[in-house]
N, CA, C and O atoms as CSV, one atom per row, in Angstrom:
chain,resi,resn,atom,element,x,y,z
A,1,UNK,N,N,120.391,85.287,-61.853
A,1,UNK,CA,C,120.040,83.963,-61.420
A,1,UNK,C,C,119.485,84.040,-60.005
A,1,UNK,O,O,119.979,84.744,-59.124
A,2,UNK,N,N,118.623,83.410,-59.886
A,2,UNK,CA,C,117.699,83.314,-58.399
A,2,UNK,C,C,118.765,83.010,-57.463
A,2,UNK,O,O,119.821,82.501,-57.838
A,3,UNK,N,N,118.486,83.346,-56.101
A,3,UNK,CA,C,119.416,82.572,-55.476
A,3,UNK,C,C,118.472,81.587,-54.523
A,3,UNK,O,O,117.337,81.950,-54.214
A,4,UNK,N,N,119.003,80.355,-54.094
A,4,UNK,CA,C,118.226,78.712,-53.722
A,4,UNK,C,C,118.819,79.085,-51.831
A,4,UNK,O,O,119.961,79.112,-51.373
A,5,UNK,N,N,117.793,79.264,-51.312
A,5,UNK,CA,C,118.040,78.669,-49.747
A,5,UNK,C,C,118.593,77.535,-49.788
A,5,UNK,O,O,118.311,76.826,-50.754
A,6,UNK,N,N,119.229,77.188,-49.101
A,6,UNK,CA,C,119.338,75.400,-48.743
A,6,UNK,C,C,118.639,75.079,-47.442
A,6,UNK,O,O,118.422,75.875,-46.529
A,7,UNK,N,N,118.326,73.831,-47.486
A,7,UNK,CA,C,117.933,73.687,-46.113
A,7,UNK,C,C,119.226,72.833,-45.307
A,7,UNK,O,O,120.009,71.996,-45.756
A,8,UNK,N,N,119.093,73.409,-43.961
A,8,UNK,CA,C,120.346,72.536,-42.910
A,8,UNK,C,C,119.876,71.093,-43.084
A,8,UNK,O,O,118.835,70.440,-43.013
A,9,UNK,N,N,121.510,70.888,-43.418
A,9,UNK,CA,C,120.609,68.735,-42.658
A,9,UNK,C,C,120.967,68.509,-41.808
A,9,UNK,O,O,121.171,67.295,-41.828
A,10,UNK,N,N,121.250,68.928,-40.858
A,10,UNK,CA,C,121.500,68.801,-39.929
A,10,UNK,C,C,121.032,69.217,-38.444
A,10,UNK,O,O,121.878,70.036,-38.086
A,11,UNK,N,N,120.202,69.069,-37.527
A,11,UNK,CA,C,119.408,69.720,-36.750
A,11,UNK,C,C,120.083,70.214,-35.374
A,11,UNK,O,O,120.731,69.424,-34.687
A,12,UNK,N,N,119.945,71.214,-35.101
A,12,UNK,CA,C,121.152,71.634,-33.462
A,12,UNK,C,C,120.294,70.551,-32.244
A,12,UNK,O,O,119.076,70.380,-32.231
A,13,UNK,N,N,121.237,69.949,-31.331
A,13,UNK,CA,C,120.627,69.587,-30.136
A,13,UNK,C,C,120.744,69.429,-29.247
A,13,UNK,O,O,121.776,68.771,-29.119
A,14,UNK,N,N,120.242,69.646,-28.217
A,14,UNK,CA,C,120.119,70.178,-27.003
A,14,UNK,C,C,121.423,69.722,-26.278
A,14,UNK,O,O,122.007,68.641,-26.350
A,15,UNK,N,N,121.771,71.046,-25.432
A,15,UNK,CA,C,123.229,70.255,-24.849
A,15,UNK,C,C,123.140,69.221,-24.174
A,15,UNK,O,O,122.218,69.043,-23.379
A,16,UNK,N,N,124.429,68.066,-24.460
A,16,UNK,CA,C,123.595,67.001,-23.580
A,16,UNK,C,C,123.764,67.083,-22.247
A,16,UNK,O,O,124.312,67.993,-21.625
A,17,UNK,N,N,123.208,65.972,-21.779
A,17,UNK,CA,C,123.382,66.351,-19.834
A,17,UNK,C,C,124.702,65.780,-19.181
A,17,UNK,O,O,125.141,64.705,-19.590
A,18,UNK,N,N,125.191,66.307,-18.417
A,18,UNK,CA,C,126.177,65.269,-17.779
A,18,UNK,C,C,126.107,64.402,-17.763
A,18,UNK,O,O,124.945,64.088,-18.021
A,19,UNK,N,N,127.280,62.827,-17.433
A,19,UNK,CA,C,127.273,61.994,-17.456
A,19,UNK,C,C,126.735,61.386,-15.953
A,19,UNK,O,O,126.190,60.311,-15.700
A,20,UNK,N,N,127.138,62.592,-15.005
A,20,UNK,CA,C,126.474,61.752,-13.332
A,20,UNK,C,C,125.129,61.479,-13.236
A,20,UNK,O,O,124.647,60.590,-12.534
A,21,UNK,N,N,124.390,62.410,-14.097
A,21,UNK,CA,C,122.698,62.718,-13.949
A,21,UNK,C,C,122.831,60.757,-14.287
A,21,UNK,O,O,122.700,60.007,-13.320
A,22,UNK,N,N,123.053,60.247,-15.506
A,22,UNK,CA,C,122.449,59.412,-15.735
A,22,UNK,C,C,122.880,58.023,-14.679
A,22,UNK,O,O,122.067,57.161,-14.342
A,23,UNK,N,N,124.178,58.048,-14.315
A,23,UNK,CA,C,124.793,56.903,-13.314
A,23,UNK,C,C,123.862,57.116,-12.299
A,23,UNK,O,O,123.260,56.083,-12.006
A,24,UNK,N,N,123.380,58.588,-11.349
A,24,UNK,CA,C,122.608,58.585,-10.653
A,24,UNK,C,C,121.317,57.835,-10.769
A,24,UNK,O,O,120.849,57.182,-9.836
A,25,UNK,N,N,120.713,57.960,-12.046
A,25,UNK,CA,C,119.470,57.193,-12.322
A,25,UNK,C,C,119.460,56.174,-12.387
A,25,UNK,O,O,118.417,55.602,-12.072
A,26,UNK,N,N,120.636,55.377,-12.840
A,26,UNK,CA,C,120.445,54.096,-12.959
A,26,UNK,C,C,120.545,53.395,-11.503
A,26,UNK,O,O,119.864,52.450,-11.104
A,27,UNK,N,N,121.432,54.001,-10.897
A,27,UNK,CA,C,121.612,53.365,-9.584
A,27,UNK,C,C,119.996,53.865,-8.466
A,27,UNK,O,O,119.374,53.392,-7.515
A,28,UNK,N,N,119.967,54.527,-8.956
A,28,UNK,CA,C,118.572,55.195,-8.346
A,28,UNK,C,C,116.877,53.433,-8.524
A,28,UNK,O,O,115.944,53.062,-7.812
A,29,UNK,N,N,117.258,53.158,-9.393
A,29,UNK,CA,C,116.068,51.808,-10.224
A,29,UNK,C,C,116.968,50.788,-9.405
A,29,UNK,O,O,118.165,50.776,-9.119
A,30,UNK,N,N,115.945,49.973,-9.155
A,30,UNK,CA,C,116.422,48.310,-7.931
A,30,UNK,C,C,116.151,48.054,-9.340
A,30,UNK,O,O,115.438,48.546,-10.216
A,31,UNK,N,N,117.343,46.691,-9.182
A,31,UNK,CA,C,117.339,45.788,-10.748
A,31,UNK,C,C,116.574,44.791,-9.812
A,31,UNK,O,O,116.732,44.562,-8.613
A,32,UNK,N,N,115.521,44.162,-10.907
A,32,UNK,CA,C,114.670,42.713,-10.619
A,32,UNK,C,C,115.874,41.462,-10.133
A,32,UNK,O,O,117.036,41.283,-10.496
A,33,UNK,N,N,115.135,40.845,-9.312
A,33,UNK,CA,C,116.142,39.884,-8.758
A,33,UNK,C,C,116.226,38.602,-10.037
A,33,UNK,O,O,115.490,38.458,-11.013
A,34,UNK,N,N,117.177,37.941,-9.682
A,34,UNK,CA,C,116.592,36.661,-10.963
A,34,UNK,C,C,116.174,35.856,-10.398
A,34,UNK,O,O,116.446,35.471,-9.260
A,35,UNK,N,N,115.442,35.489,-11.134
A,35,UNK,CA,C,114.685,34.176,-10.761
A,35,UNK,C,C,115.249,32.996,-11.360
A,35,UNK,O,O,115.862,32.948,-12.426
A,36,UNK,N,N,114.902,31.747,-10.328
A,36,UNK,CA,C,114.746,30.535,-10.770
A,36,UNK,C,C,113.857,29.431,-10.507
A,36,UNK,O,O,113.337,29.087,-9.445
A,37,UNK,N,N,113.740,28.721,-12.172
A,37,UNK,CA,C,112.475,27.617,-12.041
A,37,UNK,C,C,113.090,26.146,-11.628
A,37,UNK,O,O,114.094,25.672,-12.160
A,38,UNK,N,N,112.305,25.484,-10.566
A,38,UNK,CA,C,112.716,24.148,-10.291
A,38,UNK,C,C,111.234,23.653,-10.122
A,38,UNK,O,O,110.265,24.294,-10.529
A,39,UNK,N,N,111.160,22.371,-9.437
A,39,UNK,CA,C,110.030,21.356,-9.701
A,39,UNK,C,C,110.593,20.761,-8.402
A,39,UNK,O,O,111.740,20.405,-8.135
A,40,UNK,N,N,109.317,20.751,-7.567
A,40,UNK,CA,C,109.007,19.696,-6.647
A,40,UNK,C,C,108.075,18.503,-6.626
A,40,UNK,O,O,107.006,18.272,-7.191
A,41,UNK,N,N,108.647,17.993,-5.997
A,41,UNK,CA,C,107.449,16.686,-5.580
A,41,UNK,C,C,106.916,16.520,-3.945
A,41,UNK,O,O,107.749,16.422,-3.044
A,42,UNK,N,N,105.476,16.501,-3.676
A,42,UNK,CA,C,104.921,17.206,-2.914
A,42,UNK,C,C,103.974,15.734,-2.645
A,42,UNK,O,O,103.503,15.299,-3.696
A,43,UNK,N,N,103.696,15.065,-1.626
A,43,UNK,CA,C,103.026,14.089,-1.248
A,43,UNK,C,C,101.305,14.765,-1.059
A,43,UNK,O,O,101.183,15.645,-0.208
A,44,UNK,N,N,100.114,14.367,-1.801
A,44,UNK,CA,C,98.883,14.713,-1.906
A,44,UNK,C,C,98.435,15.369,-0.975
A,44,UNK,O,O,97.861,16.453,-1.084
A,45,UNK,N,N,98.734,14.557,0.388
A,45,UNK,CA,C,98.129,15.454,1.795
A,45,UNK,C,C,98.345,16.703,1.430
A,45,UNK,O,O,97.384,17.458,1.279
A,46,UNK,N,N,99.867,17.205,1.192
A,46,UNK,CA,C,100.307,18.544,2.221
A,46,UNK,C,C,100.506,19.151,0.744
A,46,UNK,O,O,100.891,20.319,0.793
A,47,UNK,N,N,100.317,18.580,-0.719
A,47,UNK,CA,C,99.852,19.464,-1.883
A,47,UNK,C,C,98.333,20.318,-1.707
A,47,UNK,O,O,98.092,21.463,-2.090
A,48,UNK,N,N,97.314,19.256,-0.921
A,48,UNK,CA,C,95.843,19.975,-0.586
A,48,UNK,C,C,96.538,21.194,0.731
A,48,UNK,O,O,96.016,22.304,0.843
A,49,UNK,N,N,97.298,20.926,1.300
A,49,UNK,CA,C,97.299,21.953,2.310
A,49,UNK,C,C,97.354,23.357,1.614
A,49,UNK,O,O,96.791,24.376,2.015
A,50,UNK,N,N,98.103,23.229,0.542
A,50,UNK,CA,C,98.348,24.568,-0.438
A,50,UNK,C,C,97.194,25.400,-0.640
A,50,UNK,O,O,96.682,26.476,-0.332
A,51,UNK,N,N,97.010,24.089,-1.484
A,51,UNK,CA,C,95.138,24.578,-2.034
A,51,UNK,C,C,93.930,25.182,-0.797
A,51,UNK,O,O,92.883,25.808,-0.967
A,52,UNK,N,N,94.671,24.633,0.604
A,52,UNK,CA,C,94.091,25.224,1.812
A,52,UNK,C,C,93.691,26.421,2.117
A,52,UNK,O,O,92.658,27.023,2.410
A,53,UNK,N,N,95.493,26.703,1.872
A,53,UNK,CA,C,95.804,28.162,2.568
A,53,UNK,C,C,95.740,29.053,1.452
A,53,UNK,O,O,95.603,30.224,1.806
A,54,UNK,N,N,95.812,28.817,-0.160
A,54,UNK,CA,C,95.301,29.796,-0.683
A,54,UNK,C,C,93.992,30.271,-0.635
A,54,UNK,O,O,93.875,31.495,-0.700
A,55,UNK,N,N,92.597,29.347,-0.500
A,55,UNK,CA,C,91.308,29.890,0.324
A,55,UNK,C,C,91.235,30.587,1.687
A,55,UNK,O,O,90.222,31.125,2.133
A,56,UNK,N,N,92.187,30.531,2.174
A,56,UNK,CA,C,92.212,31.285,3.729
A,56,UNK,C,C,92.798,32.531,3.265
A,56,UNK,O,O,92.162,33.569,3.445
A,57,UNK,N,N,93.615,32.553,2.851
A,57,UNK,CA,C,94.146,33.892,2.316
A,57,UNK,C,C,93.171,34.645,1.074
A,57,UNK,O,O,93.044,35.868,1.120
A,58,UNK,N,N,92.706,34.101,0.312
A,58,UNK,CA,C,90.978,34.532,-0.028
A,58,UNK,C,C,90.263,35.301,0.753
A,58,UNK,O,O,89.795,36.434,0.634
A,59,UNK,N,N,90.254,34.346,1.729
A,59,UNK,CA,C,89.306,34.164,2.833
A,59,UNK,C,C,89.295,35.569,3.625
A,59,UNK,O,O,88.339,36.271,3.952
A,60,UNK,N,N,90.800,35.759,3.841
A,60,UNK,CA,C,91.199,36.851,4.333
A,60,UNK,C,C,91.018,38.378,3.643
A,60,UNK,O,O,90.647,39.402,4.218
A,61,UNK,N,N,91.436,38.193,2.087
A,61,UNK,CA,C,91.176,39.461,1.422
A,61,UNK,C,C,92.347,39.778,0.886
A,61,UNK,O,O,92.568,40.968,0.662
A,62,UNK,N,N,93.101,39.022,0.646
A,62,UNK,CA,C,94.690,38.549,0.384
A,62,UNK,C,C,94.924,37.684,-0.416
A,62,UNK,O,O,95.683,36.820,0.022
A,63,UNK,N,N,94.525,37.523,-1.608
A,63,UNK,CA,C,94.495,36.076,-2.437
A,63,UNK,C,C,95.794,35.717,-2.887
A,63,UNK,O,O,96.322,36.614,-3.543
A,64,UNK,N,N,96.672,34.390,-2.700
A,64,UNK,CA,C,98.257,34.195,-2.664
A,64,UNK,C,C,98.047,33.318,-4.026
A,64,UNK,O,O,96.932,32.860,-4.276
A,65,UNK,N,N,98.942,33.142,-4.731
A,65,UNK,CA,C,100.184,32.127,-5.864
A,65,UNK,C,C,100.155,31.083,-5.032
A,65,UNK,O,O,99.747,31.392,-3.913
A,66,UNK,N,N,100.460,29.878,-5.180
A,66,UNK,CA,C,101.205,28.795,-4.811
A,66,UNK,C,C,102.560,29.265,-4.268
A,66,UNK,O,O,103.097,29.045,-3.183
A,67,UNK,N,N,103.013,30.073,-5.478
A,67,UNK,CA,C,104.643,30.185,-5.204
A,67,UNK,C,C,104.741,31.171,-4.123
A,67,UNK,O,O,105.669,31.064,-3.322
A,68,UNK,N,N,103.938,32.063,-4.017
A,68,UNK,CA,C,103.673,33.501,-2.591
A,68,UNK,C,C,103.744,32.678,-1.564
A,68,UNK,O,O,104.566,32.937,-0.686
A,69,UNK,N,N,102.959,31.588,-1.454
A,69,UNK,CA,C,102.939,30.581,-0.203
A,69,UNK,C,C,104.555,29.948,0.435
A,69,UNK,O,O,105.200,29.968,1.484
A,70,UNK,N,N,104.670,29.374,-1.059
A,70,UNK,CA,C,106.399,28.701,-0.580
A,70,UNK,C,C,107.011,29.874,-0.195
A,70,UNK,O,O,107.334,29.893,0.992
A,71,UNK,N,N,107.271,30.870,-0.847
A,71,UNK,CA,C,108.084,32.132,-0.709
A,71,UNK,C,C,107.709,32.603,1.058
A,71,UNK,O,O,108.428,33.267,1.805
A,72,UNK,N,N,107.055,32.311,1.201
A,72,UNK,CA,C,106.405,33.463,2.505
A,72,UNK,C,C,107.167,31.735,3.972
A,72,UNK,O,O,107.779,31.644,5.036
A,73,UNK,N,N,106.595,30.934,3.053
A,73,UNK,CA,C,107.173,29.360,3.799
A,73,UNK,C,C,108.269,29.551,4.169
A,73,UNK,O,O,108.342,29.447,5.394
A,74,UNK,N,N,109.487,29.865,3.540
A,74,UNK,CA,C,110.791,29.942,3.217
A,74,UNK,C,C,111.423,30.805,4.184
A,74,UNK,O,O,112.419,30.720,4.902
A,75,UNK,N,N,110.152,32.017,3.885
A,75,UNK,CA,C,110.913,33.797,4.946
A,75,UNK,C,C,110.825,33.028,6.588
A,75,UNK,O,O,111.831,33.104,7.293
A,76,UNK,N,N,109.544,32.284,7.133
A,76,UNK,CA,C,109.007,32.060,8.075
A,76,UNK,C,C,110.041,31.224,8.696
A,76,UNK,O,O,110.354,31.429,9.868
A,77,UNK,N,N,110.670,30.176,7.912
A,77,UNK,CA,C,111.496,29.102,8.227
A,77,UNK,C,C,112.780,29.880,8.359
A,77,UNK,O,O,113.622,29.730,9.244
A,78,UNK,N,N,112.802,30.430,7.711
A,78,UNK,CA,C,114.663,31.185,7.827
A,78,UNK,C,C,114.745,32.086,8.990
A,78,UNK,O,O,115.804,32.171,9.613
A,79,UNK,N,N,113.694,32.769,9.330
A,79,UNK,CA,C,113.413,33.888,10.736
A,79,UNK,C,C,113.156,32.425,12.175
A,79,UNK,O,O,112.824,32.787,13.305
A,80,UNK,N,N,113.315,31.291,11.942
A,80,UNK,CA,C,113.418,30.828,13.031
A,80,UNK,C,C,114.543,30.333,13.687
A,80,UNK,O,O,115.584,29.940,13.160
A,81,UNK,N,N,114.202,30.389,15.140
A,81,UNK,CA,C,115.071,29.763,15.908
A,81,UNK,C,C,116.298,28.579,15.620
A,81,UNK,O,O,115.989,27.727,14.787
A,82,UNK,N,N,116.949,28.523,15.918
A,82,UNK,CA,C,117.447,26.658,15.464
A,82,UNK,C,C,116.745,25.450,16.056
A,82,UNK,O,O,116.443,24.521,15.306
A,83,UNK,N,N,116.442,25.395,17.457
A,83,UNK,CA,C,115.737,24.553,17.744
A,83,UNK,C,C,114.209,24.035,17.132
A,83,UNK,O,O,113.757,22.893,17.053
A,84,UNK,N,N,113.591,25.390,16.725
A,84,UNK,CA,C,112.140,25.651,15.747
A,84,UNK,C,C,112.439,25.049,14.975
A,84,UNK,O,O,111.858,23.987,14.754
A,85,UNK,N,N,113.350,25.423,14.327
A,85,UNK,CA,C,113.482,24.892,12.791
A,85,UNK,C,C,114.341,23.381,12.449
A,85,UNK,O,O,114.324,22.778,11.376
A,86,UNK,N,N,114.875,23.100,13.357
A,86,UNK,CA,C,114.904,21.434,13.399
A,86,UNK,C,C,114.038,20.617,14.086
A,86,UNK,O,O,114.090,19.389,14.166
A,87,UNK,N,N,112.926,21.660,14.768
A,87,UNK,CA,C,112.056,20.623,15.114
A,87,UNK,C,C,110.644,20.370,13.710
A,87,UNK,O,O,109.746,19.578,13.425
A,88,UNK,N,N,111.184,21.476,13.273
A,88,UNK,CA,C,110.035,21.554,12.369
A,88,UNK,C,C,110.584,20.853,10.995
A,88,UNK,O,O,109.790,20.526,10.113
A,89,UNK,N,N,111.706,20.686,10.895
A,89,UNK,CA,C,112.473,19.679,9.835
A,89,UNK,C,C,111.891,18.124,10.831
A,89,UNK,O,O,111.146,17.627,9.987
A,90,UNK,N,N,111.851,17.513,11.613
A,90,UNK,CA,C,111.456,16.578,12.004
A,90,UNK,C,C,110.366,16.215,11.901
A,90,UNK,O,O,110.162,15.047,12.232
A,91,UNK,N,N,109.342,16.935,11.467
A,91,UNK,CA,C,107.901,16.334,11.282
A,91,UNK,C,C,108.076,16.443,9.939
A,91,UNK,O,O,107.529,15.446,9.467
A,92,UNK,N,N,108.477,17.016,9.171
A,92,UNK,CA,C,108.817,16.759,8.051
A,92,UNK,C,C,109.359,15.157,7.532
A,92,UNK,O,O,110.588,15.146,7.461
A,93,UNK,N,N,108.679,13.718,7.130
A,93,UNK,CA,C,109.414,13.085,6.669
A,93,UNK,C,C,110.219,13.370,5.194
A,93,UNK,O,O,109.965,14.238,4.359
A,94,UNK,N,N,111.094,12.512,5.180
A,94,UNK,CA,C,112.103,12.769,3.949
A,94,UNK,C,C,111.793,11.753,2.789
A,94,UNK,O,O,111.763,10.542,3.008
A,95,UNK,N,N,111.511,12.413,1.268
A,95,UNK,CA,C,111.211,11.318,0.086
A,95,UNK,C,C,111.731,11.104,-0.162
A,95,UNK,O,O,112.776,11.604,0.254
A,96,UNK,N,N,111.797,10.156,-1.098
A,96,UNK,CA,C,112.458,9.510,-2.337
A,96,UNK,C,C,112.506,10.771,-4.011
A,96,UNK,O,O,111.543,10.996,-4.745
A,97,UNK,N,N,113.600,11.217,-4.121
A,97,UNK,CA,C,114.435,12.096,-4.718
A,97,UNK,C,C,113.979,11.474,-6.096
A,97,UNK,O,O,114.025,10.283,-6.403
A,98,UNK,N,N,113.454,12.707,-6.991
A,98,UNK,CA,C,112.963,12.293,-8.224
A,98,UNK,C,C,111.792,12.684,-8.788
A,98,UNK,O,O,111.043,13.276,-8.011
A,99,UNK,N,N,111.351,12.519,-10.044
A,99,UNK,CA,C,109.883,11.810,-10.299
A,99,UNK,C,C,109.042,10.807,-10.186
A,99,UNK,O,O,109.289,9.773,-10.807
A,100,UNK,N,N,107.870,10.903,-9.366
A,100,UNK,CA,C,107.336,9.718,-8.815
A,100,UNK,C,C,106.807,9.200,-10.234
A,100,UNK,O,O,106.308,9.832,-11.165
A,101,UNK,N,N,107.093,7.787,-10.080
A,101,UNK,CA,C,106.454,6.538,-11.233
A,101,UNK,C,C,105.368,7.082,-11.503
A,101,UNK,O,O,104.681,7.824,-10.801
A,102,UNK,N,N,105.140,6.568,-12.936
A,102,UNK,CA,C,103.646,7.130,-13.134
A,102,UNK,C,C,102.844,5.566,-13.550
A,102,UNK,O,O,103.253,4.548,-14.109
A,103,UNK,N,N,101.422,6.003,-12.924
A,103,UNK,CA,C,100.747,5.074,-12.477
A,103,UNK,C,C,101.022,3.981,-13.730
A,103,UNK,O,O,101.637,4.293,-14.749
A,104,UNK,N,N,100.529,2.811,-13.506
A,104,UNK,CA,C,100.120,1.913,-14.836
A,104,UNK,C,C,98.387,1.550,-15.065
A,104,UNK,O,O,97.605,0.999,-14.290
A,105,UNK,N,N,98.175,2.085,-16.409
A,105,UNK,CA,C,96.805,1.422,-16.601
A,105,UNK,C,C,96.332,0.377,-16.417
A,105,UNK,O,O,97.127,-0.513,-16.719
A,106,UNK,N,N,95.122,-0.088,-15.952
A,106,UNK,CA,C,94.373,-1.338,-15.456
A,106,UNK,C,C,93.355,-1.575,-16.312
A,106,UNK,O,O,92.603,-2.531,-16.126
């Protein structure tokens, strides 16, 4: 009677690696920050100011997001002084909290 090879089912593999290699790697990768979505309400003037400074930053060779703008707004305001930054909360007037009415047809 012939005799039948078998084939392995089973395949050898590679030793695995330690367990530090991989804790190293992971801690090695910055995890993405989270984000969050909210909604403002923005009085027309100082909504065009947006639309301003993203052409200046064009302008520049630097083209910004809306949101790059607030974000960069935010860093600028937090790196200030206290006196800066309550004087600069003072030209700031304060709205009415909400969604503005929407118009009525005529």
């Amino acid at each position: 009677m012939p005799t039948v090879k078998s084939k392995p089912t089973a395949k050898t593999k590679p030793a695995a690696k330690p367990l530090e290699s991989k804790t190293v790697a992971k801690d090695a990768k910055t995890k993405k920050p989270k984000m969050v979505r909210d909604s403002f309400t923005f009085p027309k003037a100082e909504y065009a100011v947006l639309d301003a400074l993203k052409l200046r930053a064009a302008k520049l060779g630097s083209p910004a997001k809306k949101t790059e703008l607030l974000r960069a707004g935010v860093k600028a305001i937090a790196a200030m002084q206290d006196a800066a930054f309550l004087t600069a909360l003072k030209v700031v007037p304060s709205l009415k909290t909400g969604r503005p009415a929407k118009a009525k047809a005529s």
